[in-house]
Phi, psi and omega in degrees: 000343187290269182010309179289151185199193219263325174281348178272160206254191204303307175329278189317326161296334191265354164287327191268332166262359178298299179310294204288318160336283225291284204298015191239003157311324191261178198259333176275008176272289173002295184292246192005307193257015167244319169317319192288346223343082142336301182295329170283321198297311166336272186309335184295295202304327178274330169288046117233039156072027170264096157189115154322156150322287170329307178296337170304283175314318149311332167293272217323325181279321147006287188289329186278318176317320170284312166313355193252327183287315182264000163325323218265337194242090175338293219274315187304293189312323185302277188339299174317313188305297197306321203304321194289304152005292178268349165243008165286269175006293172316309199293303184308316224233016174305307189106024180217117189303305176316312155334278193305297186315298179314321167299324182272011155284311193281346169311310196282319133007265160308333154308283232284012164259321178194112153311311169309330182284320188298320196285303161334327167253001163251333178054222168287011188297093216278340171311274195318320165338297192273352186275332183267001178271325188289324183282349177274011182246025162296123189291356132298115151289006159307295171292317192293329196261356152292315174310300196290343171283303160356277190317285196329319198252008171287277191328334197265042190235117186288329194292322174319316203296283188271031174275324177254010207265178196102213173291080110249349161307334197267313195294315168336306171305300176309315180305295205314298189306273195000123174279330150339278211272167191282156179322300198299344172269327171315313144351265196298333170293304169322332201274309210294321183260002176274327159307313168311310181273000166259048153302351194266002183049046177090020176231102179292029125215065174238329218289119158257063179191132159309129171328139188079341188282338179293328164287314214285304180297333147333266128020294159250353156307319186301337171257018171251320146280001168280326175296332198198074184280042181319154166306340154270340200260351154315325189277296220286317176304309187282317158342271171313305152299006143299328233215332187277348209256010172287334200268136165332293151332286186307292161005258170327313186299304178281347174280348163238032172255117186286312202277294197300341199280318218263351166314293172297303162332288195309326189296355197245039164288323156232072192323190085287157183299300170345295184282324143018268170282307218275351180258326147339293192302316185297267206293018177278308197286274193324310174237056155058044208239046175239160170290122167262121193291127191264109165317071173294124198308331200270334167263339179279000172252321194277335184277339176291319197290289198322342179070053176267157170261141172255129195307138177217132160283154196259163186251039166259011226230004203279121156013285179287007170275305188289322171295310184308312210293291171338314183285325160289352169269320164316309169297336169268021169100333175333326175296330197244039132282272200302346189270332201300326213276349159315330166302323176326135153326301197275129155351286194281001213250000186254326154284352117355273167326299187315313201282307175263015146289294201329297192314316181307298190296322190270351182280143187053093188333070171079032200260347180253018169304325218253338184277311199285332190269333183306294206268049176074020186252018181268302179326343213226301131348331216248286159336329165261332138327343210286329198207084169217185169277161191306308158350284183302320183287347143276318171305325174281300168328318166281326169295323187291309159339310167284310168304345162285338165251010160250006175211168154320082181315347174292320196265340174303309201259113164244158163106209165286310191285021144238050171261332182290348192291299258277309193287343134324295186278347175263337213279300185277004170269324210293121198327002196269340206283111227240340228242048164024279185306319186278328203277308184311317195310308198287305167332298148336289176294297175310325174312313170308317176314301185308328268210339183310298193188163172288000181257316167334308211290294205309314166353285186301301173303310159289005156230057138076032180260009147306315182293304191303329179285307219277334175275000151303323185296334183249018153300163190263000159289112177319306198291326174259356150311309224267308174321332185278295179330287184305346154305302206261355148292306154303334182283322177315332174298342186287147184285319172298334193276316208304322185312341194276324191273332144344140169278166190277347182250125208285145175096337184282123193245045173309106149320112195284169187299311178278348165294291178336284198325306168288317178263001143339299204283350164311304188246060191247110191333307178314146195260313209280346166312306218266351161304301201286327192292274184326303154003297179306285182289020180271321198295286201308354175249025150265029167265165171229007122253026164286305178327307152359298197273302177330305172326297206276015192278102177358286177254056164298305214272355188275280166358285172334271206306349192247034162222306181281030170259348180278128164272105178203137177289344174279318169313250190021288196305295198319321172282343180261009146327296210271307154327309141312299163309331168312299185280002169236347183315284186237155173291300200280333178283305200316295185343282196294021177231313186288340183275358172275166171299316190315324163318314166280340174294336177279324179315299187294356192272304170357287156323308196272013159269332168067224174263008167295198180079348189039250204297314182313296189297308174307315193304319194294296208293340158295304115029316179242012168288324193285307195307318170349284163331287188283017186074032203229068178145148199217163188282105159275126185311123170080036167158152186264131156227172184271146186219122173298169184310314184299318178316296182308340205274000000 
C-alpha cells in the first residue's frame, strides 16, 4: 500500500481493489490488509473524493468480507473500526460542509458493507445526528441526497431510527413536496422516511408517525415510479417497500396493484444482493412469514394493569385478509421472484426467501402447491435448504414437506429431486426436534416420498430417516404414532429396510426389539395406527426369516387371535396377508400356527364367508392351500380339518 498515492489513476485503483475483493476471502491474507490498513488507506481516497461509483461498490464489499471475519475477534473488529474512525469522525464534526458531505459518503459506503460496523462508528453520537439534519436542509443538491441517503440507510437500525425520527421526518417530508428538488433526493427522503414508519414493526400502538403516514408515502412512491421507472429508481422503491410493507395497509394495497406488482417482478430478473434482500424482505412482510410474538393471555392482563404496550395485530392482517392478499401474489409471479432470487449469497436474505415460500405454501391448505411447483419452486427450495441459517433451513425443509404432502411426489418432486427431498423431511423428524407440528409434518412427507420408487426408500434408509421414523413410533403422541407406523409400511416394501428386522445374528431366529416393536402395534387401540402396523408386517413376511423370527414373538397368537375377530376388512385382509406369508414361508412356522387356535379362528371365518368375500376369500384358501401344500391338513367334502403328519402319511 505505501506505493500507492494520489496520483495514480483510476485503473490502478480499480486493480488494487479488484486484488484486495479476491484476497480477502482468505483469513491470513484478511489479517494482512487489516494489518497493512488498507481499509484506512480506502476510506481516506473516498473522504477525499478520488473514488468513483464503482470503486465505491468495491470498497463496500471489502468491508462486508471483512466485517464477516473480524466481528468474532473483539480486539480485531476494535482495529477495523478505529482505521475508519478515525478519518471518517473527524472529517463529519470539521464544521466545513464540503468535508462532512464526503465523509458521509464513505459512511454510506460503510452502511451499505456492514450495517453493524457503520453503526460502530458512529454509535450514539448525537453531534453526527445533528450535523446530517443540517446537511439535509442544505441548499446543495448534492449535499441533500447524500444526507438523505444517510438517513435512508441509518434508519434501517430501530435504535438509529428513532434517534433520527421526529424532525428529520419533516424535513424529509419538506424535501419530498419541494417541486426544486430532484427526483434522486426525493427517492432516498422517501426510503428514509418509509423506514421510520415501520419502526413500530407491525405494532399499531408502538407507531412514532402518525397513523396512515406509511400509505400515504406509497402512494406516492408509486407515483413517482410509474412517472420515470428507471433501475435506480426502481432499486430506491423495492428499498422502500421492505420496510413499508410491516404496515398492514401498505400490504394490501401493494398485492393488489397489478402495474406497481409486474415492476417489481420484472426488476428481479437479475437481482443484485442488495435488491435481493429487499425483495426477501417485501415478500417476507406480505405474507406474514415473520416471527411473531406470542401474547400469553396471564401476561397480556398484567401488562394491561401496568399500563404496558401490547403488541395488537392490524386487521387486514386476520387470517381471511391474509389468504386473499397470498392469492394475489401468486398471480403476479411472486413464486418465480423468490425462485429467481435463491441464488443470493447472503445468509439472512435466503432465510427470508425460505420464510416466504414456506408463508406461500402452508397458506389456504396448500392451495398454491401446485402454482409454487409451476414456477420453480421445489429446485429453489432444495437449493435453500442446501445453505441457510438454521431458521431457513426449517422453514425451507417445511414447504418441501407440505408440497410433498399436498401433491403427488412423483410429479412435484420428478426425477433426482425426489431423492434430495428426502434429507429435508428427515431433518424435521429428527429426534433432537422438540416441535410436534414439524415432526408430524416430516413424517407425512417421507411416507409420501416412500411411496415414489424402491431408490426413495433406500435413500430415506441412508441417510438415517428410518432410525428417526422408528423412534417416532414410540412417542406417547397417538398422531405421531400413526404417522411413523405408516412411514414404515411403506418403507417396509423395500429388501433393505426388511434387514433391520432380521436378527443380528446369522442362524439365529430371535426376534430383535423392531419386529416386536411392530407388531405390538398390530394391537393397537389407534384403528390407522393399527392399520399401517399390519401393512408393514404384511410387507416385511415376504422374508422367510422374518416369518421365523415372528413366530416366536411371545405374544403372537394372542395379538392374532383378538385382531381376526374384528370385523372390519381392511385389518382382516392385512392380517390373513400376514398369515398367508406365514404359512407358506416355512413347514415348521405353518406347523406352530396349525397347532394353535388361530387355525380354527381361520377355520370359522372360512365358514362364515361361505362364498362371499372376494379378495379376503382368496386370501384364506391360499392360507390352507399352504398348510396342505406342507401336509398338515388334508382336504374334507365342503371343509378343511386338521390332521396331524402322521395322519396324512
Amino acid at each position: 500500500s505505501s506505493g500507492i498515492n494520489a496520483e495514480y489513476g483510476g485503473a490502478a485503483l480499480n486493480s488494487l481493489l479488484n486484488a484486495v475483493v479476491k484476497v480477502t476471502d482468505s483469513r491470513v491474507m484478511n489479517e494482512q490488509v487489516l494489518e497493512l490498513q488498507l481499509i484506512n488507506f480506502m476510506v481516506t481516497l473516498v473522504v477525499e473524493g478520488k473514488v468513483s461509483y464503482e470503486h465505491s461498490q468495491q470498497i463496500s464489499i471489502v468491508v462486508s468480507k471483512m466485517w464477516a471475519r473480524t466481528r468474532v475477534d473483539d480486539k480485531k473488529s476494535l482495529a477495523f473500526v478505529r482505521q475508519i474512525s478515525t478519518v471518517i469522525n473527524p472529517r463529519i464534526l470539521s464544521g466545513e460542509e464540503e468535508h462532512q458531505v464526503l465523509a458521509l459518503r464513505a459512511l454510506n459506503i460503510l452502511f451499505q458493507g456492514s450495517f453493524e460496523a457503520g453503526g460502530d462508528v458512529i454509535k450514539d453520537n448525537s453531534e453526527i445526528y445533528r450535523i446530517i439534519s443540517k446537511l439535509l436542509c442544505s441548499k446543495s443538491p448534492a449535499t441533500q441526497q447524500t444526507a438523505a441517503e444517510t438517513v435512508a440507510l441509518v434508519c434501517s437500525d430501530k435504535k438509529m431510527c428513532y434517534n433520527l425520527a421526529g424532525q428529520n421526518f419533516n424535513i424529509l417530508k419538506t424535501l419530498y413536496k419541494s417541486p426544486e428538488i430532484e427526483d434522486n433526493v426525493k427517492l432516498r427522503a422517501l426510503v428514509g422516511m418509509s423506514k421510520m414508519c415501520a419502526s413500530s414493526g407491525g405494532d399499531v400502538t408502538r407507531n412514532i408517525i402518525a397513523d396512515g403516514a406509511g400509505q400515504r408515502i406509497f402512494k406516492q412512491i408509486r407515483q413517482l415510479l410509474l412517472k420515470n421507472p428507471t433501475e435506480e429508481a426502481r432499486k430506491w422503491v423495492i428499498e422502500a417497500l421492505a420496510y413499508l410493507t410491516i404496515d398492514a395497509e401498505v400490504k394490501h394495497d401493494l398485492a393488489s396493484d397489478e402495474e406497481q406488482m409486474k415492476i417489481i417482478c420484472d426488476f428481479s430478473s437479475d437481482p443484485s444482493p442488495s435488491t435481493s434482500y429487499a425483495l426477501s424482505c417485501i415478500f417476507m412482510n406480505t405474507t406474514n412469514s415473520y416471527d411473531k410474538p406470542e401474547v400469553q393471555p396471564e401476561m397480556q392482563r398484567i401488562a394491561e394493569y401496568a399500563k404496558q404496550s401490547i403488541p395488537k395485530a392490524h386487521d387486514l392482517d386476520n387470517e381471511d385478509n391474509l389468504k386473499n392478499r397470498i392469492s394475489m401474489l401468486v398471480a403476479r409471479g411472486v413464486p418465480t421472484v423468490l425462485s429467481v432470487c435463491s441464488s443470493a449469497d447472503s445468509e439472512r436474505t435466503r432465510e427470508f426467501l425460505a420464510r416466504s415460500f414456506y408463508g406461500i405454501i402452508s397458506n389456504d391448505e396448500g392451495a398454491h402447491c401446485g402454482a409454487v411447483v409451476q414456477q420453480g419452486g421445489t429446485r429453489s427450495l432444495l437449493n435453500l435448504f442446501s445453505d441457510n441459517s438454521k431458521e431457513g433451513k426449517t422453514y425451507a425443509a417445511h414447504a418441501i414437506a407440505k408440497i410433498a404432502i399436498k401433491m403427488n411426489p412423483s410429479l412435484a418432486f420428478s426425477g433426482q429431486r425426489a431423492l434430495d427431498a428426502c434429507r429435508p423431511c428427515i431433518s424435521l423428524i429428527e429426534s433432537t426436534n422438540e416441535n410436534t407440528f414439524l415432526v408430524y409434518d416430516g413424517l407425512m412427507a417421507l411416507t409420501n416420498l416412500a411411496s415414489v420408487s424402491d431408490s426413495v426408500r433406500e435413500r430415506i434408509i441412508r441417510e438415517g430417516g428410518s432410525h428417526h421414523v422408528e423412534y417416532q413410533m414410540l412417542e406417547d403422541n397417538d398422531a405421531l404414532r400413526r404417522a411413523a407406523s405408516q412411514c414404515v409400511c411403506n418403507l417396509a416394501v423395500s429388501d433393505k429396510y426388511k434387514e433391520r428386522y432380521r436378527p443380528s445374528e446369522e442362524g439365529s431366529f430371535e426376534p430383535n426389539d423392531k419386529l416386536k416393536a411392530i407388531f405390538v402395534f398390530c394391537g393397537d387401540e389407534e384403528y390407522h395406527t393399527r392399520i399401517a402396523a399390519l401393512g408393514a408386517v404384511a410387507y416385511l413376511t415376504s422374508d422367510d426369516i422374518i416369518c421365523k423370527c415372528l413366530i416366536n414373538i411371545g405374544s403372537f397368537e394372542e395379538i392374532v387371535k383378538e385382531t381376526i375377530v374384528i370385523e372390519d376388512p381392511a385389518i382382516r385382509h392385512r392380517l390373513l396377508v400376514i398369515l398367508q406369508n406365514m404359512l407358506s414361508s416355512d413347514k415348521e412356522v405353518a406347523e406352530k400356527i396349525i397347532n394353535t387356535q388361530i387355525f380354527e379362528c381361520l377355520l370359522a371365518l372360512q365358514m362364515g364367508l361361505g362364498n362371499k368375500g372376494g379378495v379376503m376369500k382368496d386370501v384364506l384358501n391360499n392360507c390352507m392351500e399352504a398348510a396342505k401344500h406342507w401336509n398338515l391338513i388334508q382336504s374334507n367334502p365342503g371343509e378343511y380339518a386338521y390332521t396331524t403328519e402322521n395322519a396324512a402319511q
